[in-house]
N, C-alpha and C positions, 0 to 999 in steps of 0.2 A: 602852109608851112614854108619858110624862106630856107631854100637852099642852102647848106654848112658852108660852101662855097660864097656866097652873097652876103653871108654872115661874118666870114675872115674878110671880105671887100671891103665891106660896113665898118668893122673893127679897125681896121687898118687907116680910114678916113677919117675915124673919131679918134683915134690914140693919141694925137700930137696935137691936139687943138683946143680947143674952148669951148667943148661941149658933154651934151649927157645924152643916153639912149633911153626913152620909154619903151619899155618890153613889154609888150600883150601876149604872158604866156598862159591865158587862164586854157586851153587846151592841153598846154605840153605832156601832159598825162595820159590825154583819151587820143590814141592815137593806133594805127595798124602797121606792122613791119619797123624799120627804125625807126629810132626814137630821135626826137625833135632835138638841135642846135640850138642852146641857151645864146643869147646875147653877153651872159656874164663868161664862159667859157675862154674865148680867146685871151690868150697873154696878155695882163695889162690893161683890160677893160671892167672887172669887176667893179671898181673904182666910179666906173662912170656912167652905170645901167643903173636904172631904177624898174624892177622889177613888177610887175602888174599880174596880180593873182587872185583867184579864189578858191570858194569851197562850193558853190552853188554846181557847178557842170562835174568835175570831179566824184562828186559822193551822191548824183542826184537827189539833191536838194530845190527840187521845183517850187518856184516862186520864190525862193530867196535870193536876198542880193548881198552877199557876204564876201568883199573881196578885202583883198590889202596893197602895200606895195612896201 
């Protein structure tokens, strides 16, 4: 899990430039104590993550491979 800190760094270096973020959050769910820092979160960045998810690790679904983005 990247620190919310490393997250606003990350965000900050992609806001004004000519790029996109692929986000591997197929965990952000299965997690212990706080909860995980979306890449789409910070101010301004929605726009520019594309989000990488499933349903396999979430709902144990062993041996399926069912994601999206």
């Amino acid at each position: 899990m990247i620190p919310p800190e490393d997250i606003r760094a990350i965000a900050d270096l992609v806001r004004d430039r000519d790029l996109m973020v692929l986000s591997d959050e197929i965990y952000s769910r299965i997690y212990y104590g706080e909860a995980p820092v979306s890449h789409r979160e910070p101010s301004g960045n929605a726009r520019k993550t594309i989000i990488l998810d499933g349903f396999s690790k979430t709902y144990a679904m062993t041996g399926w491979r069912m994601g999206y983005a």
